[in-house]
Structures are given as C-alpha cells and as structure tokens.
OpenMM code with the backbone's topology and positions (N, CA, C; nanometers):
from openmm import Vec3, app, unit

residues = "UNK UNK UNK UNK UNK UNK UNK UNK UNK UNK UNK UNK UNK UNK UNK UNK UNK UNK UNK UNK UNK UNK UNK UNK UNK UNK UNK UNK UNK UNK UNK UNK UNK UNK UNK UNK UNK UNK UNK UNK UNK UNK UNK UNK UNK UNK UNK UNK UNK UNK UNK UNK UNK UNK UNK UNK UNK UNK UNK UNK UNK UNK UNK UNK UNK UNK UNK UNK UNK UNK UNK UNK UNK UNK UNK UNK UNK UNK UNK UNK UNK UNK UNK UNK UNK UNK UNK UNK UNK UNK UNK UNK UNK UNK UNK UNK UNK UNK UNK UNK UNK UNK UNK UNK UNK UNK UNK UNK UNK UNK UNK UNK UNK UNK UNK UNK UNK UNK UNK UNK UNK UNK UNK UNK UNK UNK UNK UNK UNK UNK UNK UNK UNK UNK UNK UNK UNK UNK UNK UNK UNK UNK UNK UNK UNK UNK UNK UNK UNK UNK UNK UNK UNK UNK UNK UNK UNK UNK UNK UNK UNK".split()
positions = [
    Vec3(-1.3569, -3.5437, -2.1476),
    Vec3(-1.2942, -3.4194, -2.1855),
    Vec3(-1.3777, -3.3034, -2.1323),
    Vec3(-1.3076, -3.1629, -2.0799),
    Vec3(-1.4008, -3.0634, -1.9979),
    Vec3(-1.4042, -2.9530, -2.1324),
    Vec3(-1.4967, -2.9306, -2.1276),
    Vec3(-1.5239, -2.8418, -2.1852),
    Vec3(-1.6131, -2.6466, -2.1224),
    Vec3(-1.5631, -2.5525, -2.2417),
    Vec3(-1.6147, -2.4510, -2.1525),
    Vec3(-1.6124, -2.3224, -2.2626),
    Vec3(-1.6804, -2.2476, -2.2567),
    Vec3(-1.7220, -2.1299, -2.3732),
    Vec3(-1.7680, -2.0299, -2.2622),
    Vec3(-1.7134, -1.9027, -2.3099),
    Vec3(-1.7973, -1.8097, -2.2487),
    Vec3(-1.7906, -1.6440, -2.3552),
    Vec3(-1.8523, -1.5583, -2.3341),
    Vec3(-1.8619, -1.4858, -2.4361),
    Vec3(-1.9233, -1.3443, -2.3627),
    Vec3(-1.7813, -1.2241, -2.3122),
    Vec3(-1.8735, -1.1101, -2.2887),
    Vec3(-1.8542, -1.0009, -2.3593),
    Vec3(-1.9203, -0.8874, -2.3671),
    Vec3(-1.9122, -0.7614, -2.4503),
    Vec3(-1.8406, -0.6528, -2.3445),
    Vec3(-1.7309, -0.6471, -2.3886),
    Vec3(-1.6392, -0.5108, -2.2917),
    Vec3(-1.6590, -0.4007, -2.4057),
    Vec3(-1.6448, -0.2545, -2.3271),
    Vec3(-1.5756, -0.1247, -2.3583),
    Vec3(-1.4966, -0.0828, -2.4272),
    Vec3(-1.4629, -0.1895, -2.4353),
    Vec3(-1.2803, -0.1565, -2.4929),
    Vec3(-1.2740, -0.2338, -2.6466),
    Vec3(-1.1460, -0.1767, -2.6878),
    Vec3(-1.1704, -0.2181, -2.8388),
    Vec3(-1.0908, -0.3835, -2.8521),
    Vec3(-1.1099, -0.4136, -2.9700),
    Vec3(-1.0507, -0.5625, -3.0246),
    Vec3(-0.9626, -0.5779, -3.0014),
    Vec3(-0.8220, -0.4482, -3.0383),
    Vec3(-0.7174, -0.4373, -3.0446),
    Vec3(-0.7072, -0.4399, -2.9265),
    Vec3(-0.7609, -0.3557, -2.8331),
    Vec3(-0.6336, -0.4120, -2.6740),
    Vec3(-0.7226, -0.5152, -2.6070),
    Vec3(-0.8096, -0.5739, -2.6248),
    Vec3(-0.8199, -0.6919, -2.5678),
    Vec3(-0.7376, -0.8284, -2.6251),
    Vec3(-0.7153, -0.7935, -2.7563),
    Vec3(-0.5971, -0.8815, -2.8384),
    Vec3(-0.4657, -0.9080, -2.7567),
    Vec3(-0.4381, -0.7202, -2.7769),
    Vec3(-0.2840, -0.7015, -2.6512),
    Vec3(-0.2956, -0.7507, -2.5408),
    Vec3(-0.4167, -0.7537, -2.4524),
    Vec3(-0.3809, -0.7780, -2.3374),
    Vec3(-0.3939, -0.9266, -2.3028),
    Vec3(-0.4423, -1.0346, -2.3923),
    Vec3(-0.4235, -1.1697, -2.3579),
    Vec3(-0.2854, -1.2110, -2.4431),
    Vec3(-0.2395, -1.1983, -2.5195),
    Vec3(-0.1081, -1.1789, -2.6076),
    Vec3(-0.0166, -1.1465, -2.5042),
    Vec3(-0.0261, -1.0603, -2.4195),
    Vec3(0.0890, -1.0759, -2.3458),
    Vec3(0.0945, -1.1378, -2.2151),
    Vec3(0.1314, -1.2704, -2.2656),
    Vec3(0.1776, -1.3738, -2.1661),
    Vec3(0.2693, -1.3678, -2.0449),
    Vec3(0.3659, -1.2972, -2.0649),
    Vec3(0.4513, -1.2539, -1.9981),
    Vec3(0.4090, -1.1931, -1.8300),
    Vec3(0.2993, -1.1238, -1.8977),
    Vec3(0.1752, -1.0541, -1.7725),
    Vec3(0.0916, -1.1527, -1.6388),
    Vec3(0.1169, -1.2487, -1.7392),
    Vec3(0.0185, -1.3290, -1.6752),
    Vec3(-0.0069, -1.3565, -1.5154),
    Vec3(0.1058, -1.3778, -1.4684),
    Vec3(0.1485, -1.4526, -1.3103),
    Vec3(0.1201, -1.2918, -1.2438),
    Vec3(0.1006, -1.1410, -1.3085),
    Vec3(0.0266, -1.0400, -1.2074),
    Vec3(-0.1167, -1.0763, -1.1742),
    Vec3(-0.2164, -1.1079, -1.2456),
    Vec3(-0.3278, -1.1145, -1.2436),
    Vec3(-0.4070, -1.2134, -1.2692),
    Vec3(-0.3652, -1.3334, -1.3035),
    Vec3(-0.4349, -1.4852, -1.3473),
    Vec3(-0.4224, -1.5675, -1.2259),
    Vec3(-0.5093, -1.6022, -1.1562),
    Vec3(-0.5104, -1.6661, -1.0249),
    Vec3(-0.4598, -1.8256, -1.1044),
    Vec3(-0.3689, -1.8695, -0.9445),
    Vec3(-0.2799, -1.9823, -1.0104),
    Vec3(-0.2064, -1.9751, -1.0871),
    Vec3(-0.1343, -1.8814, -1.1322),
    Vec3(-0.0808, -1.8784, -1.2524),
    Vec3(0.1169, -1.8090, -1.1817),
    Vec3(0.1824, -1.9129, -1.1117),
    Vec3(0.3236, -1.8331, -1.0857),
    Vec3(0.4171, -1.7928, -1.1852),
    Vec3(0.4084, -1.8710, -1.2635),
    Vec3(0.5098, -1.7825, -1.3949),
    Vec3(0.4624, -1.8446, -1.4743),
    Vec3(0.5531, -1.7469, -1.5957),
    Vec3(0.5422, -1.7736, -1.7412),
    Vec3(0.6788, -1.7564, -1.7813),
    Vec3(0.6953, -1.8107, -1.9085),
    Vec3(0.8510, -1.7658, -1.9784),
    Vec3(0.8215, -1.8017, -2.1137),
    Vec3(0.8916, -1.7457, -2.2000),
    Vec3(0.8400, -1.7055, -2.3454),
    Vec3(0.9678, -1.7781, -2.3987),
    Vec3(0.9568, -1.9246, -2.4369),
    Vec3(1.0618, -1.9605, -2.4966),
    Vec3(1.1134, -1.9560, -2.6888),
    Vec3(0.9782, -1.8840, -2.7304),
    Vec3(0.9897, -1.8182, -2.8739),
    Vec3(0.9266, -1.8105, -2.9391),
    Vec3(0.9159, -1.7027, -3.0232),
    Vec3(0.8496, -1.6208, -3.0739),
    Vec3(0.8721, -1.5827, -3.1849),
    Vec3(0.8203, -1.6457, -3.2992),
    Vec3(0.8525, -1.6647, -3.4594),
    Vec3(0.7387, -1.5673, -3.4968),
    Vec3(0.7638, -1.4859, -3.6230),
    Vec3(0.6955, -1.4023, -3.6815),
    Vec3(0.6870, -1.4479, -3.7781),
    Vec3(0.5437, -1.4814, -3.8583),
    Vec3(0.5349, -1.4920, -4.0418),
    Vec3(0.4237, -1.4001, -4.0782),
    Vec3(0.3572, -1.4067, -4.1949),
    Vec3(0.2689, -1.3192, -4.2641),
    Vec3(0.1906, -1.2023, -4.1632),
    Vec3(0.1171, -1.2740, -4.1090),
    Vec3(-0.0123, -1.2020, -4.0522),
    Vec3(-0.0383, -1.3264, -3.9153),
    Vec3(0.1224, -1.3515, -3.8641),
    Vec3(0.0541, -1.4446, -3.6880),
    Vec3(0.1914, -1.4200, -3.6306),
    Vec3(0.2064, -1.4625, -3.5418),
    Vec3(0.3180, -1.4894, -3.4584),
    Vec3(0.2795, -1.6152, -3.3596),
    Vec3(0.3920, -1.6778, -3.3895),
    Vec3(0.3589, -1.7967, -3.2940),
    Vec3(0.4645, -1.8082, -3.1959),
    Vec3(0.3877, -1.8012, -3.0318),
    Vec3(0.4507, -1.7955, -2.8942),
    Vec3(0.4439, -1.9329, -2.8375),
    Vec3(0.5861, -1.9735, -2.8432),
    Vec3(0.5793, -2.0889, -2.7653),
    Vec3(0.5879, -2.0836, -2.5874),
    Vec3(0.5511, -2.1190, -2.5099),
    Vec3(0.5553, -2.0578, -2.3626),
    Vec3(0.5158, -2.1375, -2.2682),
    Vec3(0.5780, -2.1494, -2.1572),
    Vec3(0.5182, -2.2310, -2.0268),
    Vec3(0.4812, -2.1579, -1.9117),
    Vec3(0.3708, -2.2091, -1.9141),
    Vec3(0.3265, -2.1631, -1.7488),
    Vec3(0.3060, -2.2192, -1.6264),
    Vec3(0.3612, -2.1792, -1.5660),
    Vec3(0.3552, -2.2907, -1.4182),
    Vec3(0.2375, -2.2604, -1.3217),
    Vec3(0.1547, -2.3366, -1.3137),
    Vec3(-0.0105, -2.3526, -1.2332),
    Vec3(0.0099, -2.4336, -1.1157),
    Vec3(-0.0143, -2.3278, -1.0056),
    Vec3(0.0243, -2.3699, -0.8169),
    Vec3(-0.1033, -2.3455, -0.7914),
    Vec3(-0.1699, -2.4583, -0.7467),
    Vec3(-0.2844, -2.4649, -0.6485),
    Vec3(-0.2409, -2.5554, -0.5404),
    Vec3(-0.2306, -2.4801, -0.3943),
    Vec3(-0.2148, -2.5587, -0.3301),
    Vec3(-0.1042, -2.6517, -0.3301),
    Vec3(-0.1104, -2.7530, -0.3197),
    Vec3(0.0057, -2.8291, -0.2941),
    Vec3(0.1132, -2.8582, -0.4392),
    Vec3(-0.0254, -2.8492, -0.5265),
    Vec3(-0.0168, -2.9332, -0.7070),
    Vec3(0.1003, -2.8230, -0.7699),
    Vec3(0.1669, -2.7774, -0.8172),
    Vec3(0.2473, -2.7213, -0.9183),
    Vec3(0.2756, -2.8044, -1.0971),
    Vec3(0.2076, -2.7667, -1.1545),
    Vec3(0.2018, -2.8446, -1.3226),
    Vec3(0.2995, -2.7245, -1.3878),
    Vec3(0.3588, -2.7777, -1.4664),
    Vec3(0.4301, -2.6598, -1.6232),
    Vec3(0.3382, -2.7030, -1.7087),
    Vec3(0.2708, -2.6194, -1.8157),
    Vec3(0.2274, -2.6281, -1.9362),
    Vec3(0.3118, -2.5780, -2.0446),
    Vec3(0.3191, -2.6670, -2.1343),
    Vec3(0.3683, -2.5282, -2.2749),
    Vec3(0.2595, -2.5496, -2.4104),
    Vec3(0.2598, -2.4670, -2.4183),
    Vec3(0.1787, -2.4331, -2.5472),
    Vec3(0.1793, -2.3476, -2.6505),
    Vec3(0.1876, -2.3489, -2.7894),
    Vec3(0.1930, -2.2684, -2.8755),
    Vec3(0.0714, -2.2072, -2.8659),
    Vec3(0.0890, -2.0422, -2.8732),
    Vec3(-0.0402, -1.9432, -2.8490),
    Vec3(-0.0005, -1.9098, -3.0213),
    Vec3(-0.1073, -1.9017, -3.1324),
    Vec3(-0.0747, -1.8151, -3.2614),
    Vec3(-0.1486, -1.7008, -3.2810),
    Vec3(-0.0817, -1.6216, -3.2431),
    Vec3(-0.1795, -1.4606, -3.2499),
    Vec3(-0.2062, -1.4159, -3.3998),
    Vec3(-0.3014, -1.3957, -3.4448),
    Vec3(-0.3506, -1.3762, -3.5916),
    Vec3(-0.3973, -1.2683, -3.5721),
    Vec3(-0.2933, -1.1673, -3.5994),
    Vec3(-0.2965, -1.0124, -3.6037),
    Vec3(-0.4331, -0.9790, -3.7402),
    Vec3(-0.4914, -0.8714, -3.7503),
    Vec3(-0.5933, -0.8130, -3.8056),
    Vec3(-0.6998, -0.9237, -3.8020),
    Vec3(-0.7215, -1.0041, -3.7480),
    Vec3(-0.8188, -1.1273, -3.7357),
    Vec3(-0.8895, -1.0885, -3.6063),
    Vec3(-0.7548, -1.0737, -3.5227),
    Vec3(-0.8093, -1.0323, -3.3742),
    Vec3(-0.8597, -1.1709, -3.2896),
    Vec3(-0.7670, -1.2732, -3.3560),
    Vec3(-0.8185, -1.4284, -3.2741),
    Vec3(-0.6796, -1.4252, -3.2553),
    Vec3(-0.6951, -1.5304, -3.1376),
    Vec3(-0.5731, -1.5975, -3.0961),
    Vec3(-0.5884, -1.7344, -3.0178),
    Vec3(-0.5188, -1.8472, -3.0902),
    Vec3(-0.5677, -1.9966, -3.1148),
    Vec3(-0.4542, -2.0486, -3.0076),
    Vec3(-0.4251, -2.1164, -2.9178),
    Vec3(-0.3459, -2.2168, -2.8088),
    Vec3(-0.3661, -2.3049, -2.8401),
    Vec3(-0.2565, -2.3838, -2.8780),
    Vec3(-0.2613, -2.5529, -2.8718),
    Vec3(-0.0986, -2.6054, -2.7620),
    Vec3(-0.1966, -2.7206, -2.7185),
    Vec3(-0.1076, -2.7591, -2.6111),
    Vec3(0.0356, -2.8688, -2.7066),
    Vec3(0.1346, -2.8051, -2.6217),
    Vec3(0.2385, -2.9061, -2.6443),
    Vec3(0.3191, -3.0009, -2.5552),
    Vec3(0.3014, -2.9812, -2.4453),
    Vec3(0.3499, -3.0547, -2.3073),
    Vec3(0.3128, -3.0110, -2.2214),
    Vec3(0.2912, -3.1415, -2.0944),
    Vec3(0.2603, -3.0967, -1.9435),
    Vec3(0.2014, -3.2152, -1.9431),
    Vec3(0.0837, -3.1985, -1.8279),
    Vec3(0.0370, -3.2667, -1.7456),
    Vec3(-0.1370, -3.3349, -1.7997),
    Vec3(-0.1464, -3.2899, -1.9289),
    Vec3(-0.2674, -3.2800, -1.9879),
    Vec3(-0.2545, -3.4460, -2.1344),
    Vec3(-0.3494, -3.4677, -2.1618),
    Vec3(-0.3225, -3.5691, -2.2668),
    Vec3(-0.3990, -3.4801, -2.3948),
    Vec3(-0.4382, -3.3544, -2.3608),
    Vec3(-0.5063, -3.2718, -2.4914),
    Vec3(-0.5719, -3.1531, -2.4610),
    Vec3(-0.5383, -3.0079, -2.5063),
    Vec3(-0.5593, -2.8957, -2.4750),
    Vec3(-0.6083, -2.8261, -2.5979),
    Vec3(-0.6996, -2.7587, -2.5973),
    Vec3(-0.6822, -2.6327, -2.7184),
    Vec3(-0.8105, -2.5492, -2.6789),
    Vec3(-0.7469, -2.4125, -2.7227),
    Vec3(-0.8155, -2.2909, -2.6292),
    Vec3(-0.8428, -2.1992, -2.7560),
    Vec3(-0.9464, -2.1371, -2.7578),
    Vec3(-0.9141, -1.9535, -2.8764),
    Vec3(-0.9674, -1.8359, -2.8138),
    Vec3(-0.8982, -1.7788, -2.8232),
    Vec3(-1.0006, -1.5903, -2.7823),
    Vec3(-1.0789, -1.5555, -2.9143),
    Vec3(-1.1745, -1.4663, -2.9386),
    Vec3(-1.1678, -1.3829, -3.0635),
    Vec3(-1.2500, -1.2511, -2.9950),
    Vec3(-1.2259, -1.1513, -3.0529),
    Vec3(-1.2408, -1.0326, -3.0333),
    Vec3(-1.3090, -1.0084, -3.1316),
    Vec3(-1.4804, -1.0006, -3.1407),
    Vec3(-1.5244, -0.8914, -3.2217),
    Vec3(-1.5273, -0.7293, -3.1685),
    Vec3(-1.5262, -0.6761, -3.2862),
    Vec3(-1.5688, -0.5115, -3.2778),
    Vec3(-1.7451, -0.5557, -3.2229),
    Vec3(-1.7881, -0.4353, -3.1536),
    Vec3(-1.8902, -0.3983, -3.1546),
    Vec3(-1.8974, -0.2391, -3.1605),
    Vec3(-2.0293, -0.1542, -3.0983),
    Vec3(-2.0722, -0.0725, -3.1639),
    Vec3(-1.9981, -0.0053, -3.0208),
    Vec3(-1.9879, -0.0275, -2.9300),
    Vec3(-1.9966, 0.0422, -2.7642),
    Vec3(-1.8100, -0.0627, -2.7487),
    Vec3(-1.7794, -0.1302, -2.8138),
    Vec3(-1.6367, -0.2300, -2.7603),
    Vec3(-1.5832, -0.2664, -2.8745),
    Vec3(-1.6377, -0.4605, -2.7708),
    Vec3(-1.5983, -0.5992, -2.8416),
    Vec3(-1.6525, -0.6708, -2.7401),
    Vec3(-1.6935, -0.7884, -2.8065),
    Vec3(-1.7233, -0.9173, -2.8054),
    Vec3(-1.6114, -1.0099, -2.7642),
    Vec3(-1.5799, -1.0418, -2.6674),
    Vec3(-1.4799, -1.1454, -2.6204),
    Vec3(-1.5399, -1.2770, -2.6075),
    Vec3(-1.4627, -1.3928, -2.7147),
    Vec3(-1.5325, -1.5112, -2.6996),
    Vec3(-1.3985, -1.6059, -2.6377),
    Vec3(-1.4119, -1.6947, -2.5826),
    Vec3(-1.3153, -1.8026, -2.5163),
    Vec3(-1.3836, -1.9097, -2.5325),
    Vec3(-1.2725, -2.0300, -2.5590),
    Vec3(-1.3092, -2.1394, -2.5061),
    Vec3(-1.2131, -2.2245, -2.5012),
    Vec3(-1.2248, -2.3907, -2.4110),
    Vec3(-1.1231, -2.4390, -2.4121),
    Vec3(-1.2120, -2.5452, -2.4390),
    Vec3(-1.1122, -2.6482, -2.4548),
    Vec3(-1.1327, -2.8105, -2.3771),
    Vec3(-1.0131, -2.8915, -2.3943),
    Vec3(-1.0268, -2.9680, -2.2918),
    Vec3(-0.8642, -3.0250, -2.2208),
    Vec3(-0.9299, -3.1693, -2.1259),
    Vec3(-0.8090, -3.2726, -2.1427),
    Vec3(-0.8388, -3.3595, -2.0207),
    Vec3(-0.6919, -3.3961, -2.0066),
    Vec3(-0.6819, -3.3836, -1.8816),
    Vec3(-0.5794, -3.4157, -1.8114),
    Vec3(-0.5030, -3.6087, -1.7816),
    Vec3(-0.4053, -3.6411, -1.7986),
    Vec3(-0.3311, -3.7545, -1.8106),
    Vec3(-0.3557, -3.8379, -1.6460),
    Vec3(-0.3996, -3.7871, -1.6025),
    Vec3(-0.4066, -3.7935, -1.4479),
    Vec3(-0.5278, -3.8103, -1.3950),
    Vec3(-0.5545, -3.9548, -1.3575),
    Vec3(-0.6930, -3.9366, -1.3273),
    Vec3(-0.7111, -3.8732, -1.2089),
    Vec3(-0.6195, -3.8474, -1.1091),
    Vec3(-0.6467, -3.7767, -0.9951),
    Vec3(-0.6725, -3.6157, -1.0331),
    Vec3(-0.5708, -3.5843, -1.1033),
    Vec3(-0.6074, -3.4020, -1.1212),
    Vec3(-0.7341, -3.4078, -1.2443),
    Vec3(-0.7714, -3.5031, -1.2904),
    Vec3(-0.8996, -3.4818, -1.3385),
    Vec3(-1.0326, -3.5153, -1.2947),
    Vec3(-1.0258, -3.5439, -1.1561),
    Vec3(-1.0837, -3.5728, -1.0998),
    Vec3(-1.0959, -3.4649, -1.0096),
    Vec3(-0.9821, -3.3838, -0.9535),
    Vec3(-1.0091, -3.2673, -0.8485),
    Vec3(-0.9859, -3.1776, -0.9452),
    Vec3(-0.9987, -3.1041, -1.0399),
    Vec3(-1.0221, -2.9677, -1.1572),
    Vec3(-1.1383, -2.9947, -1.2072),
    Vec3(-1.2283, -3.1358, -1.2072),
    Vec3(-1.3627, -3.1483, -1.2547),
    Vec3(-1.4476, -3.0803, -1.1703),
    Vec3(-1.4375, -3.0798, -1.0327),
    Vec3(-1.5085, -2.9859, -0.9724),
    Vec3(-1.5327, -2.8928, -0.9457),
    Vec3(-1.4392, -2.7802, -1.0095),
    Vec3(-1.4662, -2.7075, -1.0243),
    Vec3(-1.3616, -2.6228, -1.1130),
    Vec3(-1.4412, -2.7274, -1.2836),
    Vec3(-1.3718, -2.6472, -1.3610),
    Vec3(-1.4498, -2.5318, -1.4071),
    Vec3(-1.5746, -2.5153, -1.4400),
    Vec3(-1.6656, -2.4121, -1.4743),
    Vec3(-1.6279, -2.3212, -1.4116),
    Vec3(-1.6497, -2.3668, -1.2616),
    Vec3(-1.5882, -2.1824, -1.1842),
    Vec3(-1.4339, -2.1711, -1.1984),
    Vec3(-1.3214, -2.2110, -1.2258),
    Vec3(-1.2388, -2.1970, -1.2303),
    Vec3(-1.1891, -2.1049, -1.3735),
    Vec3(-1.2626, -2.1292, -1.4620),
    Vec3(-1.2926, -2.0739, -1.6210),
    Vec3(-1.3474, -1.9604, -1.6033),
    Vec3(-1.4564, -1.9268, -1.4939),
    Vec3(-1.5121, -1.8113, -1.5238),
    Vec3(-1.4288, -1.7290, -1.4204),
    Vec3(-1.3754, -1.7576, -1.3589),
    Vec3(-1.2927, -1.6783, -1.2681),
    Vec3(-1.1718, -1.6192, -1.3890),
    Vec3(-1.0985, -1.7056, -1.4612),
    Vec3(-1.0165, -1.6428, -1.5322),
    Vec3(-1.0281, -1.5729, -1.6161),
    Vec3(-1.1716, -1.5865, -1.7096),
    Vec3(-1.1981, -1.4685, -1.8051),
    Vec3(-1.2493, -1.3364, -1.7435),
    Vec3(-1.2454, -1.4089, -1.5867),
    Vec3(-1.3289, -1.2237, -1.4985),
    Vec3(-1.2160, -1.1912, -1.4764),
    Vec3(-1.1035, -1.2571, -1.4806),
    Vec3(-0.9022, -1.1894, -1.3923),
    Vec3(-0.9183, -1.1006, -1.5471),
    Vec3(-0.8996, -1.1822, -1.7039),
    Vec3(-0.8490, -1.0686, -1.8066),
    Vec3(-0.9470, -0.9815, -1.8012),
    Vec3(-1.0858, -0.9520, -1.7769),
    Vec3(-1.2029, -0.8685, -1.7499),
    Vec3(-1.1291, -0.7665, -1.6908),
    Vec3(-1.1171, -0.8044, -1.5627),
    Vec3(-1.0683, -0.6700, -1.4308),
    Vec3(-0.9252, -0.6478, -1.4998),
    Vec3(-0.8076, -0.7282, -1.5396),
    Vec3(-0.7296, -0.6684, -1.6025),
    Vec3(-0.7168, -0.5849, -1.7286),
    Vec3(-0.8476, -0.6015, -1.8038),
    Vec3(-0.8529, -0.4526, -1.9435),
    Vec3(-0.9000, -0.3336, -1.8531),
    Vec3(-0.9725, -0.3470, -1.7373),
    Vec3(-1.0469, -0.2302, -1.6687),
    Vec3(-0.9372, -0.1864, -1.6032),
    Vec3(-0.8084, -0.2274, -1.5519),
    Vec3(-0.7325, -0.1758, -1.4312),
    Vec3(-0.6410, -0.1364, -1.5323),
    Vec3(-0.6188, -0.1534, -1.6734),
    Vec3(-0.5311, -0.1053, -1.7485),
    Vec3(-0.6014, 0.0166, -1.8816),
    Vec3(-0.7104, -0.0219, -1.9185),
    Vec3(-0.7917, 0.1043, -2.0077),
    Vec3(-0.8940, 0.1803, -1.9449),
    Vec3(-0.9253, 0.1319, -1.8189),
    Vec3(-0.9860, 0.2435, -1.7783),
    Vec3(-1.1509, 0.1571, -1.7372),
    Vec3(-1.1974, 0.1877, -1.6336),
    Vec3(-1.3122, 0.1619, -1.5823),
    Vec3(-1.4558, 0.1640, -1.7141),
    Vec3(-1.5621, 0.1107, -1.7061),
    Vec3(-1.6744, 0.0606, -1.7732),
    Vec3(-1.7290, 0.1885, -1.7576),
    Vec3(-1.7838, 0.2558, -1.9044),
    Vec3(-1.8348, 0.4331, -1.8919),
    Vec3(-1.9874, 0.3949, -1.7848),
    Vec3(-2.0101, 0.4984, -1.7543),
    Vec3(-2.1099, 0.4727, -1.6342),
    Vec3(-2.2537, 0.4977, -1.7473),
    Vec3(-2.3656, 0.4261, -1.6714),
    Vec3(-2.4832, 0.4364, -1.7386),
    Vec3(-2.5320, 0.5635, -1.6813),
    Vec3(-2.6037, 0.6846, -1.8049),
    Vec3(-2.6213, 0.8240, -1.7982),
    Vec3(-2.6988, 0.8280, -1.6996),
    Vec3(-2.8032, 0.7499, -1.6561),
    Vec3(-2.9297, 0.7809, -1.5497),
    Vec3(-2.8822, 0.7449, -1.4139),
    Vec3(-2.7354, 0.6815, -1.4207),
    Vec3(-2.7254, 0.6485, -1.2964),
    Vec3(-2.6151, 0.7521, -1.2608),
    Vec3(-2.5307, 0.8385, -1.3440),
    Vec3(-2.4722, 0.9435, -1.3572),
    Vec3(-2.5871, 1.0605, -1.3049),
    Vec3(-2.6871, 1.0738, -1.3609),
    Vec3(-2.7478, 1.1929, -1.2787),
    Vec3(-2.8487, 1.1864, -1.1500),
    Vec3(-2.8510, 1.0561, -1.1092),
    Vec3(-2.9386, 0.9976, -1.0045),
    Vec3(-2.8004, 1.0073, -0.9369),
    Vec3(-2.6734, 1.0278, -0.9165),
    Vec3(-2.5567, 1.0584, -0.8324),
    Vec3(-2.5796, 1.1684, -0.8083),
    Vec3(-2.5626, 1.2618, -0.9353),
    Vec3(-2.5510, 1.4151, -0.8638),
    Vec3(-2.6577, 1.4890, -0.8234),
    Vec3(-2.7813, 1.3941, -0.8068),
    Vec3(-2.8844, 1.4570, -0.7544),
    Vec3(-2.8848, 1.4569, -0.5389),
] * unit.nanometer
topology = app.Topology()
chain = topology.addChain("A")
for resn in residues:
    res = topology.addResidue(resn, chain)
    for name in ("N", "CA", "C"):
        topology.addAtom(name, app.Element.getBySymbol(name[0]), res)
C-alpha cells in the first residue's frame, strides 16, 4: 500500500483553501492528469455534504475513472475521500486546514493500492513526486485565485533600493 503526507503553511485562510479543494468540478483546469470530473451528487446533512464524483486520470496511454465520496465537514475545515470504484482495491485521502497566525496549515494525505499489478508497479515510481506535484497544482491554484504570497519586508526594500 503507498502511502504519502505532506503539510504546508499558505497565506490564505482555512476557508478558501476548504473552497478551493471542494470544488471538484475545477479540477481538470489545474490538477495535472486530471481530464474530467463530474459531480454525480451531492447530499447535504448537519454540518457535511457528501460529493459523490468521478475523475478521469490520462497519463499517457493509461486513462482510469475513479469515484469517490469526498465529505466536506464545513466549520471543521477537513475534508475526508473515500474511494468507491475504479481501478484501485483501496483509497482514502483527507485535507485539513488549520488557521494559523499569517494563513493555514494545509495537511494531506493519502494511501491507496491499486488492483493492478502493472499500474502499481509504474505509479510506484513515482508516486512521492507525483503527490507533491499535486499539492504544489492546489498551492499555485489558491495563489492564481487569492492572490500572490505577501512579499518578505527586507526583500521589499532591498527592491526599491
């Protein structure tokens, strides 16, 4: 089974880093490999919403559908994926968004193994970089949508000198 965690501190607050992995729909602009998505439903209860959804992953020759229930746990600021079909024999992923003092704290992680010993055999090599590439796509996508990383003050006046 692959496993993978990563954890950075953005600019930006809980709440739109929440929004901006929540919307799935987005995905196939900016998630490398990622040609579509489609939102086959979307149930509301207390304090979650649960998105059922497939995404279709083209590398190269390979094309897989995934679907998976994403449960967004509004004022929690987590949001939990569990796999329900595809090409995988076991998936499950979470974001969580802490507040910090300057942002949030973005934590991810997955782990998954695939039904296939061949595609688990060619995604083993490079699943680490393949993971960190995607939490750097939602990275550059909160920056290309809230606005660039405030600049550090000394390097602000070492410019206008």
């Amino acid at each position: 089974m692959a496993r993978h965690s990563e954890s950075r501190s953005l600019p930006h607050t809980a709440g739109q880093m929440f929004d901006l992995v929540a919307d799935i729909e987005s995905y196939p602009r900016f998630l490398p490999w990622c040609s579509s998505a489609c939102i086959h439903s979307r149930t509301t209860m207390d304090t979650c919403d649960l998105v059922d959804a497939d995404l279709v992953i083209s590398f190269k020759v390979h094309r897989e559908r995934f679907r998976s229930r994403a449960t967004l746990h509004h004022g929690k600021e987590w949001i939990s994926i569990a796999y329900l079909d595809g090409p995988m024999s076991h998936m499950d992923s979470s974001w969580e968004f802490a507040p910090e003092a300057s942002g949030c704290n973005v934590r991810f992680k997955i782990d998954y193994e695939f039904r296939s010993r061949v595609l688990r055999s060619l995604v083993s090599v490079v699943f680490a970089e393949a993971m960190q590439r995607i939490v750097r796509s939602f990275e550059n996508r909160a920056y290309a949508i809230y606005g660039p990383p405030p600049q550090n003050p000394s390097t602000e006046l070492q410019d206008r000198a």
